[in-house]
SELUM-635034 format. One line per 2 residues: number of its first residue (from 1); their letters; for each residue z, y, x of N, C-alpha, C. Coordinates in pm, whole numbers, plus 50000, padded with zeros to 5 digits. Each point is the difference from the previous one (the first is absolute). Example, Ala and Ser with C-alpha at 12.3 -4.5 7.8 and 13.67 -1.06 7.14 Angstrom:
<kolvexs>
1	as	50780/49431/51319/50000/50119/49911/50000/50120/50090 ~ 49928/50105/49965/50006/50119/50082/50073/50109/49923
</kolvexs>
This chain:
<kolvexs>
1	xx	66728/97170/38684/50079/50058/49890/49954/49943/49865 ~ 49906/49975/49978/49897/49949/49855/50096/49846/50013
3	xx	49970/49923/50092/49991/49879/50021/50239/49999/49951 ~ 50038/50091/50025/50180/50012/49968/49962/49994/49875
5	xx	49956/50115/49930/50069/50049/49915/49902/49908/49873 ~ 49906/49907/50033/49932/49850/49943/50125/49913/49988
7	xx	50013/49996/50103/50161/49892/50029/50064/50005/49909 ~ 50068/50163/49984/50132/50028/49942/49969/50008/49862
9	xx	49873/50015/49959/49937/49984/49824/50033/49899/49966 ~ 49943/49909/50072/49960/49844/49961/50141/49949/49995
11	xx	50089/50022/50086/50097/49912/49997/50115/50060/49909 ~ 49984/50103/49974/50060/50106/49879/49991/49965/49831
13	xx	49868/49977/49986/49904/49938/49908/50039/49861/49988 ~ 50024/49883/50076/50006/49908/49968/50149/50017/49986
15	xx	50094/50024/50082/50129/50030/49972/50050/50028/49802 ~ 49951/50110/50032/50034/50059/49838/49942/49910/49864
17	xx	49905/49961/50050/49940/49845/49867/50086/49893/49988 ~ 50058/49965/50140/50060/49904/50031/50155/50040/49924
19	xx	50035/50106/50030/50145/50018/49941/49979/50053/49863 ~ 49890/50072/49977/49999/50041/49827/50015/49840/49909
21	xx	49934/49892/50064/50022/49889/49910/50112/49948/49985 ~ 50092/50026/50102/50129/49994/49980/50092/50036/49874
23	xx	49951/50171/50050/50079/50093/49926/49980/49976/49811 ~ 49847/49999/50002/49957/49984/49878/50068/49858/49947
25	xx	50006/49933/50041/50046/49858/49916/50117/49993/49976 ~ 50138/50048/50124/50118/50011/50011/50042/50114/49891
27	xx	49894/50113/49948/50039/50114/49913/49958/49865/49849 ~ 49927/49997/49991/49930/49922/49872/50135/49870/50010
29	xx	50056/49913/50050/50132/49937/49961/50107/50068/49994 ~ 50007/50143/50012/50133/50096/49980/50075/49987/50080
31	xx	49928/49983/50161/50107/50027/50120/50024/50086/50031 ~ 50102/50036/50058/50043/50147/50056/49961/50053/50130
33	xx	49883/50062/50048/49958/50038/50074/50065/50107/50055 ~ 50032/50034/50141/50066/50126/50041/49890/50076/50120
35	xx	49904/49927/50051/49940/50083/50058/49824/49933/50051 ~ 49923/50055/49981/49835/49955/50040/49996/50094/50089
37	xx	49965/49930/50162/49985/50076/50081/49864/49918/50083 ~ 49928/50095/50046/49896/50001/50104/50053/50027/50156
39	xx	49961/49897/50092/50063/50020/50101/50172/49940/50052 ~ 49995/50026/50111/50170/49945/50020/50053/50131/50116
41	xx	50129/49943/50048/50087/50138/50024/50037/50133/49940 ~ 50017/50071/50063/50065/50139/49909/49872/50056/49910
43	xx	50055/50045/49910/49919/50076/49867/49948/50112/50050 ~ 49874/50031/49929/49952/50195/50093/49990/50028/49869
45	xx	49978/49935/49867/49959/50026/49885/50027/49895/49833 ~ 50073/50099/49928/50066/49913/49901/49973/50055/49853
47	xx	50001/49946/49921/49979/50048/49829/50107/49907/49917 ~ 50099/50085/49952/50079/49910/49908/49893/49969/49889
49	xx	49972/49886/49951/49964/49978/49860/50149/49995/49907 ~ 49915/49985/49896/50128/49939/49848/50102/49909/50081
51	xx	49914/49896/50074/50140/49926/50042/49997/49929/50134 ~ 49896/50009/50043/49915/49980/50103/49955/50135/50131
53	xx	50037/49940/50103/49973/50134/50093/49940/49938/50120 ~ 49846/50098/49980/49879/50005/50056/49995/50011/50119
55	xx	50018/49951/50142/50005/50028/50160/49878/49973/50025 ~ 49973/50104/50143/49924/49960/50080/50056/50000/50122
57	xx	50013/49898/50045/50093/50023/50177/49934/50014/50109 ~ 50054/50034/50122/49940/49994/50105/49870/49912/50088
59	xx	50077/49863/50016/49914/49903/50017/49918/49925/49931 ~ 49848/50029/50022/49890/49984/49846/49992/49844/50049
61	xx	50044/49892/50026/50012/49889/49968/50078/49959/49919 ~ 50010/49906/49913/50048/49918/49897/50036/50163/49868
63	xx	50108/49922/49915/50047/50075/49906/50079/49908/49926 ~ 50067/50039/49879/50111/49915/49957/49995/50036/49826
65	xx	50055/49915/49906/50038/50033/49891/50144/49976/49991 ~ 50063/50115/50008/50210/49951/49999/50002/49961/49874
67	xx	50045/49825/49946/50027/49992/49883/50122/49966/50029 ~ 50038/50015/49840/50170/49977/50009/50005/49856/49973
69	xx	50104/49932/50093/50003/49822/49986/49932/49940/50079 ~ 49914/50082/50172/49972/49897/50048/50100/49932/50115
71	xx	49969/49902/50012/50104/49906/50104/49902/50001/50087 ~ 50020/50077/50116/49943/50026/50093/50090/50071/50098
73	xx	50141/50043/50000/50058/50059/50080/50019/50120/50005 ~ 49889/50092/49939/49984/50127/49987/50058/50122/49868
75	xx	50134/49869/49958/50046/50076/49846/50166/49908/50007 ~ 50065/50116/50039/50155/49979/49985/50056/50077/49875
77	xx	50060/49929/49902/50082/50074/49883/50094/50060/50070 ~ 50087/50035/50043/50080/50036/50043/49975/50081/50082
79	xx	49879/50038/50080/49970/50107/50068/49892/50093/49930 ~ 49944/49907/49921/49850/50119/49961/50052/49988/49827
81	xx	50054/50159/49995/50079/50064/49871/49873/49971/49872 ~ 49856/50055/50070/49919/49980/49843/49986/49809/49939
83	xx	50018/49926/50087/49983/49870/49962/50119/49942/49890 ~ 50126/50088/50010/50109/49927/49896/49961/50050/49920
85	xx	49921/50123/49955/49976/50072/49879/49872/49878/49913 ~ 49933/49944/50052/49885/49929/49969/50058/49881/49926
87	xx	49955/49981/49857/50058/49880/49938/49925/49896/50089 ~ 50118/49843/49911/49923/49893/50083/49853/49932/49943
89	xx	49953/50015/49875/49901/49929/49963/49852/50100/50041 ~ 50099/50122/50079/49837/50097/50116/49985/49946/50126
91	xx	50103/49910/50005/49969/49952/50159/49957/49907/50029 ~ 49863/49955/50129/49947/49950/49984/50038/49863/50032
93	xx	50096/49970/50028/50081/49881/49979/50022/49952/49899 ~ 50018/50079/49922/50094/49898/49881/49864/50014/49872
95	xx	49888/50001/50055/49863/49977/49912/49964/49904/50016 ~ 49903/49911/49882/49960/49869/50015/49931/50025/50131
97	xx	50039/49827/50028/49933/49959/50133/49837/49988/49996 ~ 49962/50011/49864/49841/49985/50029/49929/50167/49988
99	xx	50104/50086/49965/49997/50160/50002/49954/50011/50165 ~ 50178/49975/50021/50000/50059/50141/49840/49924/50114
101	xx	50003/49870/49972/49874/49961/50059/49861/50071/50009 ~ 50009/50073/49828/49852/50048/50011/50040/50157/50067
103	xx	50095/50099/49994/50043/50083/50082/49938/50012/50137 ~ 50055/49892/50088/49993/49932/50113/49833/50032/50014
105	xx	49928/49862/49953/49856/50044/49973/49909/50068/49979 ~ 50067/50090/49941/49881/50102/49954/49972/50083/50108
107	xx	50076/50034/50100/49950/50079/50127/49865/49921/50069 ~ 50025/49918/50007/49848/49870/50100/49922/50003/49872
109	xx	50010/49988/49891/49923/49998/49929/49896/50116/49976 ~ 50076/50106/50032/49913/50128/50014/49953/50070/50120
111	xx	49995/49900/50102/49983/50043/50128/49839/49911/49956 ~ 49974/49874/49878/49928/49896/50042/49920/50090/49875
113	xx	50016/50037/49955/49894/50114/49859/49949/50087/50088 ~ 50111/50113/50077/49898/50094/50082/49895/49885/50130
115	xx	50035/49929/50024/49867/49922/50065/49899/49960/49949 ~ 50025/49958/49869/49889/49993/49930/49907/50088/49936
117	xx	50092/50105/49991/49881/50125/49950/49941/50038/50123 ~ 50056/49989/50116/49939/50072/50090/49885/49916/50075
119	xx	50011/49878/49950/49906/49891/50066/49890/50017/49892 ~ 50015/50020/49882/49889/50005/49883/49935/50152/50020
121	xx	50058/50076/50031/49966/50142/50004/49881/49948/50133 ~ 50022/49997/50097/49937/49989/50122/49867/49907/50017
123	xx	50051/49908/49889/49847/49925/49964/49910/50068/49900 ~ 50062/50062/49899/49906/50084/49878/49952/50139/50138
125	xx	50053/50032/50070/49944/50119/50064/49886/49944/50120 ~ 49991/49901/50048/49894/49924/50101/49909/49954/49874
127	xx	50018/49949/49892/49920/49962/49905/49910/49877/50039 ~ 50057/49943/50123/49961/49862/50054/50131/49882/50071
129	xx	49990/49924/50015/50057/49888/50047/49965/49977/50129 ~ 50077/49959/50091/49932/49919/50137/50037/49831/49966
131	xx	49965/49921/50035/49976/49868/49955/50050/49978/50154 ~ 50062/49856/49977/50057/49981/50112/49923/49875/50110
133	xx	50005/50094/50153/49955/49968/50071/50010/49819/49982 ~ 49846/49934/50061/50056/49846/50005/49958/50002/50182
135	xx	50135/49895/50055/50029/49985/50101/49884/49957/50090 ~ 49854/50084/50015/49891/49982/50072/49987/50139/50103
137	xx	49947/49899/50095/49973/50076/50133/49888/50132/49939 ~ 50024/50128/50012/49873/50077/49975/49978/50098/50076
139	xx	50093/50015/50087/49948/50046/50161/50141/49964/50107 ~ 49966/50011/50132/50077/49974/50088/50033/50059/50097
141	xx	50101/50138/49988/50020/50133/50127/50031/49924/50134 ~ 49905/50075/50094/49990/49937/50155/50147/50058/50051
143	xx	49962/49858/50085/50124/50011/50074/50139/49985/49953 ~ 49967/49976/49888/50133/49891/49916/50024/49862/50048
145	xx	50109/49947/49929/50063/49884/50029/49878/49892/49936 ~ 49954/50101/49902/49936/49899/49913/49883/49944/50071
147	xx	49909/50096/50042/49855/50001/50126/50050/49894/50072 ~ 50119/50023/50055/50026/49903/50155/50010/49853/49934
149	xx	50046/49973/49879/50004/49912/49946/49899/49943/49938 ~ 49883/50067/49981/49907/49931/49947/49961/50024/49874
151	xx	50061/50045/49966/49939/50011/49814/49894/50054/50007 ~ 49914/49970/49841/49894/50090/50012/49974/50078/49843
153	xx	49903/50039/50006/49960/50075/49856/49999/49937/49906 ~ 50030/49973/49868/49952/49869/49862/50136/49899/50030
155	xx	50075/49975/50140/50093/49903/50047/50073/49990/49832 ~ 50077/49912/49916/50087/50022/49926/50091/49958/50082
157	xx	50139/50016/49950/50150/49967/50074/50088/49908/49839 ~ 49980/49896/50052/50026/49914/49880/50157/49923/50004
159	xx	50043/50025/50152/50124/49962/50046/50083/50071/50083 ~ 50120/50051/49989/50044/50043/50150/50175/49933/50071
161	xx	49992/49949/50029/50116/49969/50021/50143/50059/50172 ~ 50061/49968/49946/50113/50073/50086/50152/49911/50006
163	xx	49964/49922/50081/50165/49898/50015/49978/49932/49840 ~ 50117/50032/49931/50027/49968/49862/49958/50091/49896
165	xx	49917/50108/50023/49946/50051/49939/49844/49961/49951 ~ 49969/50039/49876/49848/49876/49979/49949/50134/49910
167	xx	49888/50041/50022/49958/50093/49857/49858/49972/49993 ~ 49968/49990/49868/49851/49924/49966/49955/50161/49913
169	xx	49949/50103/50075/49987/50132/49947/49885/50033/49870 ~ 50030/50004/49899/49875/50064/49870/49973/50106/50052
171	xx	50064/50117/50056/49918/50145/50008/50021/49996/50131 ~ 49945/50125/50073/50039/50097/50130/50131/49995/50023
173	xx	50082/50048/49857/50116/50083/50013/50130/49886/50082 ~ 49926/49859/49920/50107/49943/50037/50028/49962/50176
175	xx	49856/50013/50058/50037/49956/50173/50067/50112/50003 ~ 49962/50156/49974/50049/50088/50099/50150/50004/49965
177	xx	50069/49970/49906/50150/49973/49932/50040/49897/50118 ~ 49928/49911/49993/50062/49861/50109/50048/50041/50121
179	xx	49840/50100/50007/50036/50041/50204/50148/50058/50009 ~ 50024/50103/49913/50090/50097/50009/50135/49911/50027
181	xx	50017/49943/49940/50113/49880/49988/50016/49893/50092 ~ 49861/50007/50071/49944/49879/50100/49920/50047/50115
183	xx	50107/50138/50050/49895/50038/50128/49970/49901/50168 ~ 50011/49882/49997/49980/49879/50103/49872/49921/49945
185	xx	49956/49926/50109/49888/49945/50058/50005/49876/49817 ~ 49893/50013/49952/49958/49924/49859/49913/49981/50011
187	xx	49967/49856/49941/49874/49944/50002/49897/50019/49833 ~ 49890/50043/50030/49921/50053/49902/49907/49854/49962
189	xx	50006/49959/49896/49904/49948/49990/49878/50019/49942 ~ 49865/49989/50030/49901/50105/49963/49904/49888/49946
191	xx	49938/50062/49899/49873/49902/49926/49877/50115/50072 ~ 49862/49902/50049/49913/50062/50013/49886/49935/50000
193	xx	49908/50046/49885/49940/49891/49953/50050/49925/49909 ~ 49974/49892/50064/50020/49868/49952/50111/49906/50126
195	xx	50051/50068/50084/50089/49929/50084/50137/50150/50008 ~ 50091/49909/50019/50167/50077/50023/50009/49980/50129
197	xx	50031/50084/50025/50062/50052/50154/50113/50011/50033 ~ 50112/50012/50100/50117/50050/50020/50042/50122/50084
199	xx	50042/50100/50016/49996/50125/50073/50167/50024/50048 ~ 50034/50014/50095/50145/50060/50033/49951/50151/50030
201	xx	50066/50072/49901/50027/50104/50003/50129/50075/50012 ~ 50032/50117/50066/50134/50058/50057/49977/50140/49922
203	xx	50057/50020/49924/49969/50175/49975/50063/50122/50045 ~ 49915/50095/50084/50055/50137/50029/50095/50131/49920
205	xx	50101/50057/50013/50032/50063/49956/49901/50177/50031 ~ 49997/50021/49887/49933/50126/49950/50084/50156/50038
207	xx	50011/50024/50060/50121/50162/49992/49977/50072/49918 ~ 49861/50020/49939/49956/50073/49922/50041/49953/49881
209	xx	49948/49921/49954/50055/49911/49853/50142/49958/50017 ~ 50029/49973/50086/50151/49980/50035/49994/49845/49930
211	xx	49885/49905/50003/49975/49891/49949/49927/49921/50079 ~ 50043/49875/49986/49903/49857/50097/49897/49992/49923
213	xx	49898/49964/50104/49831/50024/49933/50003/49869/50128 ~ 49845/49928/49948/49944/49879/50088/49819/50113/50036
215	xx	49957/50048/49868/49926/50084/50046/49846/49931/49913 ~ 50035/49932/49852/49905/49923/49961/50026/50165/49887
217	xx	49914/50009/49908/49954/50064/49878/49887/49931/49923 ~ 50083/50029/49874/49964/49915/49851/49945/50154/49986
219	xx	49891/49978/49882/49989/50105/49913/50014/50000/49874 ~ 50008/50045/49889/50055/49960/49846/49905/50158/49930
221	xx	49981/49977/49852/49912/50037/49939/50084/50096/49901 ~ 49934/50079/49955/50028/50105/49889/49943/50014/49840
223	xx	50076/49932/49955/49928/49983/49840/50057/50146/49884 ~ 49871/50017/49965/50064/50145/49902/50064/49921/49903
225	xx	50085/50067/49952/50077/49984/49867/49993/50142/49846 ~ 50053/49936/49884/50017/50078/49895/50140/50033/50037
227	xx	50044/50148/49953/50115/50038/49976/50095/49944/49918 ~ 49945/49872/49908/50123/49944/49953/50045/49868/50051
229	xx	49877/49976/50124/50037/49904/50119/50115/50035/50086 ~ 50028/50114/50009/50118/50031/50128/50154/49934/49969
231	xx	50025/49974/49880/50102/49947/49931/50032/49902/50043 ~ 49866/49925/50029/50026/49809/50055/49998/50035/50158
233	xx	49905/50113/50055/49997/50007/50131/50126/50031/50051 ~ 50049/50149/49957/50146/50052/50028/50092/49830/50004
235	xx	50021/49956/49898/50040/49872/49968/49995/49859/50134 ~ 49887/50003/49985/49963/49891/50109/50065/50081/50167
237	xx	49963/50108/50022/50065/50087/50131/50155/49978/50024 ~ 50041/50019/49909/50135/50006/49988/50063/49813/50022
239	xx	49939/49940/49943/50051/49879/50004/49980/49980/50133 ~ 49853/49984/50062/49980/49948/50145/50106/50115/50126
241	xx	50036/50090/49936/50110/50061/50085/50103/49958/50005 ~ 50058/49959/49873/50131/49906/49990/50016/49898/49997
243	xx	49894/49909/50068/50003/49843/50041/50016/50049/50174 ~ 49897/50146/50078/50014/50012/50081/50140/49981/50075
245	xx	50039/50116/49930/50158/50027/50035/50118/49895/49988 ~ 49955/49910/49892/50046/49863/50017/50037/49912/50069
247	xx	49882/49998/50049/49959/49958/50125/50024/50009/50122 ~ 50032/50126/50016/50050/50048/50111/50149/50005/49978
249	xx	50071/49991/49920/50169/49948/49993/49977/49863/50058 ~ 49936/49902/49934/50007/49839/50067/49965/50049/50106
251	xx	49922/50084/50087/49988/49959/50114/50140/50041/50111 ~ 50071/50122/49938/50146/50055/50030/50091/49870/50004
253	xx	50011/49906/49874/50106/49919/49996/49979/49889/50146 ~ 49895/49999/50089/49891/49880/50040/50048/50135/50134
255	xx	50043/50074/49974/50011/50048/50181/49880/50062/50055 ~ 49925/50050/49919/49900/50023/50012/49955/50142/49971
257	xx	49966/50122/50069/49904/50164/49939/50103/50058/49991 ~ 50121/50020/50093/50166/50062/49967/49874/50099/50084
259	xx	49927/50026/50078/49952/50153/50102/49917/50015/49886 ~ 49924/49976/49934/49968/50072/49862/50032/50089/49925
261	xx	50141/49951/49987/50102/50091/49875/49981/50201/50083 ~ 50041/50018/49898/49994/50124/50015/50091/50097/49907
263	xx	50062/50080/50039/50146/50090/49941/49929/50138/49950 ~ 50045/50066/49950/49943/50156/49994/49920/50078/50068
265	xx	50026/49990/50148/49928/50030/50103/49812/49916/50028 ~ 50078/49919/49935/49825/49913/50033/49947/50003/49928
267	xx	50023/50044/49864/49956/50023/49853/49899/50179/50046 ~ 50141/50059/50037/49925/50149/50064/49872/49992/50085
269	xx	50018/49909/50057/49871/50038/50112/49939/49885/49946 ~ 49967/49889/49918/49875/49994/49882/49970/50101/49955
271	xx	50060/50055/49940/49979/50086/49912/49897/50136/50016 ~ 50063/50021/50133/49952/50106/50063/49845/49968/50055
273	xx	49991/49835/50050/49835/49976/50016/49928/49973/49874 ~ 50058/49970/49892/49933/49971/49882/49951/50131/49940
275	xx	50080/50128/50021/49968/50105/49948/49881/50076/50002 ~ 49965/49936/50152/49841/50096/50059/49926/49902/49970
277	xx	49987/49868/49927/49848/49874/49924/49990/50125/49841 ~ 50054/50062/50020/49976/50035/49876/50149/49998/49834
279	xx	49974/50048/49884/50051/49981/49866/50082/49896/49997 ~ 49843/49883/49963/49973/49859/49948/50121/49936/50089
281	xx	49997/50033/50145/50059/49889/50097/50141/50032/49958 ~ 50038/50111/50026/50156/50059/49957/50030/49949/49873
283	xx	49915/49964/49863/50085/49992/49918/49986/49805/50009 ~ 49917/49947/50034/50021/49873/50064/50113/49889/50024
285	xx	50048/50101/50113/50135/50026/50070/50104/50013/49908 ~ 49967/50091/49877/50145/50044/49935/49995/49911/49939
287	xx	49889/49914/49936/50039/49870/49920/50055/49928/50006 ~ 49950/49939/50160/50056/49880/50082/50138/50016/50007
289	xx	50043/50128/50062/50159/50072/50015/50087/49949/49889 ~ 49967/50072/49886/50056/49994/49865/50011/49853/49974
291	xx	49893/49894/50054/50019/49870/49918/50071/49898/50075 ~ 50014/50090/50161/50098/49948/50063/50112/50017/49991
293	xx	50032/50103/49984/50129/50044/49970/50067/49922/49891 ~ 49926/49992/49902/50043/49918/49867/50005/49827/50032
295	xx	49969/49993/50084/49994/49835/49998/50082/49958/50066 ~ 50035/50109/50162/50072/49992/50059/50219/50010/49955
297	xx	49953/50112/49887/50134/50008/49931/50035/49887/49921 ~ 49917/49850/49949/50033/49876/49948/50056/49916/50034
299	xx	50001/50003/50202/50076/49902/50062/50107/49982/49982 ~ 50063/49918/50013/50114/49934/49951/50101/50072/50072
301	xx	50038/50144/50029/50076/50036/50136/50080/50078/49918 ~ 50173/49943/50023/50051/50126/49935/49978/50162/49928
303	xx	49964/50015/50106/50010/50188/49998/49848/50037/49951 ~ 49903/49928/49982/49906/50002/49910/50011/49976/49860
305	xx	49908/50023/49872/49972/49994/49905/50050/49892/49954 ~ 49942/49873/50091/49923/49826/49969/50171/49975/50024
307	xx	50050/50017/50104/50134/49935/50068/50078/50049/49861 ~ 50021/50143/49930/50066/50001/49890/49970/49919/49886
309	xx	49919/49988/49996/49923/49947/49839/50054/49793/50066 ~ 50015/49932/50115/50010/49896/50074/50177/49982/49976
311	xx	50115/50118/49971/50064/49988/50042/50071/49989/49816 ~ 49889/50039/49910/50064/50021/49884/49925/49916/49940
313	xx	49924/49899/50027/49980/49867/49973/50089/49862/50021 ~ 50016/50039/50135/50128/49899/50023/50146/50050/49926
315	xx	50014/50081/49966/50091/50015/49942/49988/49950/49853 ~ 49932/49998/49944/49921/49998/49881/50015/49839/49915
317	xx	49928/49926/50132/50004/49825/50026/50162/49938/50035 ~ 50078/50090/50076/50099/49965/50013/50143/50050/49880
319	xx	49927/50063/49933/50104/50070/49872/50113/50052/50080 ~ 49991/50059/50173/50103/50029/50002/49993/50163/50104
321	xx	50051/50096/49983/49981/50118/50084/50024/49998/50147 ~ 49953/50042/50080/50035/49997/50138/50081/50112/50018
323	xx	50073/49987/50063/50068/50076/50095/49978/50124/50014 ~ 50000/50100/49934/49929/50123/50040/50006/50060/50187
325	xx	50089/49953/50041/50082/50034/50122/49910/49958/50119 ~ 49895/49833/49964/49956/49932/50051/49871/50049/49979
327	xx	49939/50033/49907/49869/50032/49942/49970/50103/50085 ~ 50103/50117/50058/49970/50142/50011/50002/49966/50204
329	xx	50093/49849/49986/49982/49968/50200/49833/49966/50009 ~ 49989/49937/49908/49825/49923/50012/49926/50089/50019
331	xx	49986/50102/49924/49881/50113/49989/50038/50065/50132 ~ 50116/50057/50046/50038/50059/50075/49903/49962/50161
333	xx	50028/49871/49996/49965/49925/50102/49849/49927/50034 ~ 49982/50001/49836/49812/50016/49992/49934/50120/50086
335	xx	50039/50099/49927/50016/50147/50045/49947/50001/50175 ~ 50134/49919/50033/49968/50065/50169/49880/49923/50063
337	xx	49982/49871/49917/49912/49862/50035/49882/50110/49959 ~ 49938/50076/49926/49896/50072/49941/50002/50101/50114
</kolvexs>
C-alpha cells in the first residue's frame, strides 16, 4: 500500500509540474485556457476558477491543460459552444510561432527543474559524493560467469567487445550498461600487471535485480562535500542521467532493450521495491522519473511535446500551414504507435 500510494504521488507530482508549465506560459501569452486537469477519464472532482476549471479525474495517470487553439483533434468549433466564444488572438494557434514553441516547452522544461532540485536536494542531504567506480576487478562472487572465466581481483577491463559492438569503459557503470544491452558471450579484455589478457564472458540474468550481472564488483569512494557543492553535484547527477537515458534511446533505435521498457505497471513495482531501501532511494527514483519523463516528451513524436514544437517548425521554414485535418491524422496515429 506505501509502495501505491509512492507511485500515485510521484507520478501526480510530476504530472502537475509538467502541466502547470504549460498552463503558466499559455496564461502569461493570453491563451484561453478551459480546463487544468490531473488525471484522465471521468472527473470525481472540479473547481470553476475565474476562467479556468480545476479537475481531478479518475485515472491518476497523465493530465491535460484544455487550451483553446490546439490542433490536436480534441476542439471542434462547431461542437464545443465555449470555443466560438474565445477570441482569435487567445488561441493558441494564431500566437507567434516562437510563443507557441515556448508553451510547448515549458512542460519538459519543468519536469527537468524538478530533477534538478531533487538531485541537488539529495546530494546536500548525504553531504557526500560517490566518485565513480573505475572499471577494476575488486572482488569476484563465486560461482559466477566471471570465476569460471577467470578474472581476478586488481584485473582492469580495458576492452569489451560484442560483434560490432566495441566499448573501451572509464567507469564500472559503463560495462554494466553494455551487458544490459549485450546479454551474449563478449570478449573482455583484461590488463594484469603488465600483460592483457582476453576473457569470453556470457552473463547471467539476475531475477532479483531483474538485471545481467557477469559477477565482477568495482568499488568507488565517498568524498564529503560543502552544502554549496550540491549545486554542481545535483548538476553533474542529473546530466550523467540524461546522457544515460540517451543512451538507452540509441540503443531502442539499434533494436536493442525493447524488454527493458517499462509502462506504469513496471514503474509500480520499482517503485514499490525502491520504497523499502529507504527516503533517499524513493526520491532517487522520482528524479530519474521526472527527468525521464521530460526528455522523453522531446522526441520528435507527434502526440508528444517535441513532435508539436517539430511540427511548428516545419511549418515555420516552410512559410506554409499544414493541413489541420492531417496534423490531427499524425498525432492520432502517433498516439496508437505510443
Amino acid at each position: 500500500m506505501i509502495g501505491l500510494i509512492a507511485f500515485l504521488f510521484m507520478l501526480s507530482v510530476i504530472v502537475i509540474i509538467h502541466e502547470l508549465g504549460h498552463f503558466l506560459t499559455a496564461k502569461k501569452f493570453g491563451v484561453y485556457c478551459k480546463e487544468f486537469s490531473i488525471g484522465m477519464g471521468p472527473a470525481i472532482y472540479q473547481k470553476p476558477g475565474k476562467e479556468t476549471t480545476f479537475s481531478i479525474r479518475a485515472i491518476p495517470f497523465g493530465g491535460y491543460v484544455m487550451m483553446a487553439g490546439e490542433e490536436d483533434g480534441s476542439q471542434n468549433e462547431e461542437e464545443d459552444d465555449w470555443l466560438k466564444e474565445v477570441p482569435q488572438e487567445r488561441r493558441l494557434n494564431n500566437i507567434a510561432t516562437w510563443k507557441q514553441i515556448v508553451v510547448m516547452a515549458a512542460g519538459v522544461c519543468m519536469n527537468i527543474v524538478l530533477a534538478y532540485a531533487l538531485f541537488v536536494g539529495l546530494a546536500m542531504a548525504r553531504g557526500y559524493v560517490i566518485e565513480d567506480a573505475k572499471p577494476v576487478v575488486y572482488e569476484v562472487v563465486d560461482n559466477s560467469p566471471a570465476q569460471a572465466a577467470g578474472l581476478q581481483k586488481d584485473d582492469e577491463i580495458v576492452k569489451v567487445t560484442n560483434g560490432s559492438e566495441v566499448l573501451e569503459p572509464q567507469r564500472q557503470y559503463d560495462v554494466i550498461e553494455f551487458i544490459q544491452y549485450n546479454p551474449t558471450e563478449s570478449t573482455y579484455t583484461i590488463r594484469r600487471g603488465k600483460e592483457e589478457l582476453e576473457l569470453k564472458i556470457t552473463p547471467r540474468y539476475n531475477k532479483e535485480t531483474q538485471t545481467y550481472e557477469i559477477g565482477s564488483i568495482a568499488t568507488s569512494y565517498a568524498r564529503p562535500i560543502q552544502w554549496y557543492e550540491s549545486f554542481k553535484a545535483g548538476w553533474d547527477d542529473m546530466i550523467d542521467s540524461g546522457m544515460s537515458i540517451f543512451r538507452s534511446l540509441g540503443q531502442l533505435v539499434k533494436g536493442k532493450g525493447y524488454e527493458n521498457l517499462s509502462g506504469p505497471v513496471g514503474i509500480l513495482n520499482l517503485t514499490q521495491k525502491t520504497t523499502q531501501l529507504g527516503l533517499m532511494s524513493y526520491l532517487s527514483l522520482f528524479a530519474l522519473i521526472s527527468l525521464n519523463i521530460g526528455i522523453f516528451n522531446l522526441l520528435p513524436i507527434p502526440a508528444l511535446d517535441g513532435g508539436r514544437i517539430l511540427i511548428l517548425l516545419i511549418e515555420r521554414l516552410t512559410g506554409r500551414k499544414i493541413n489541420q485535418k492531417i496534423v490531427e491524422n499524425i498525432i492520432l496515429a502517433s498516439f496508437v504507435l505510443l
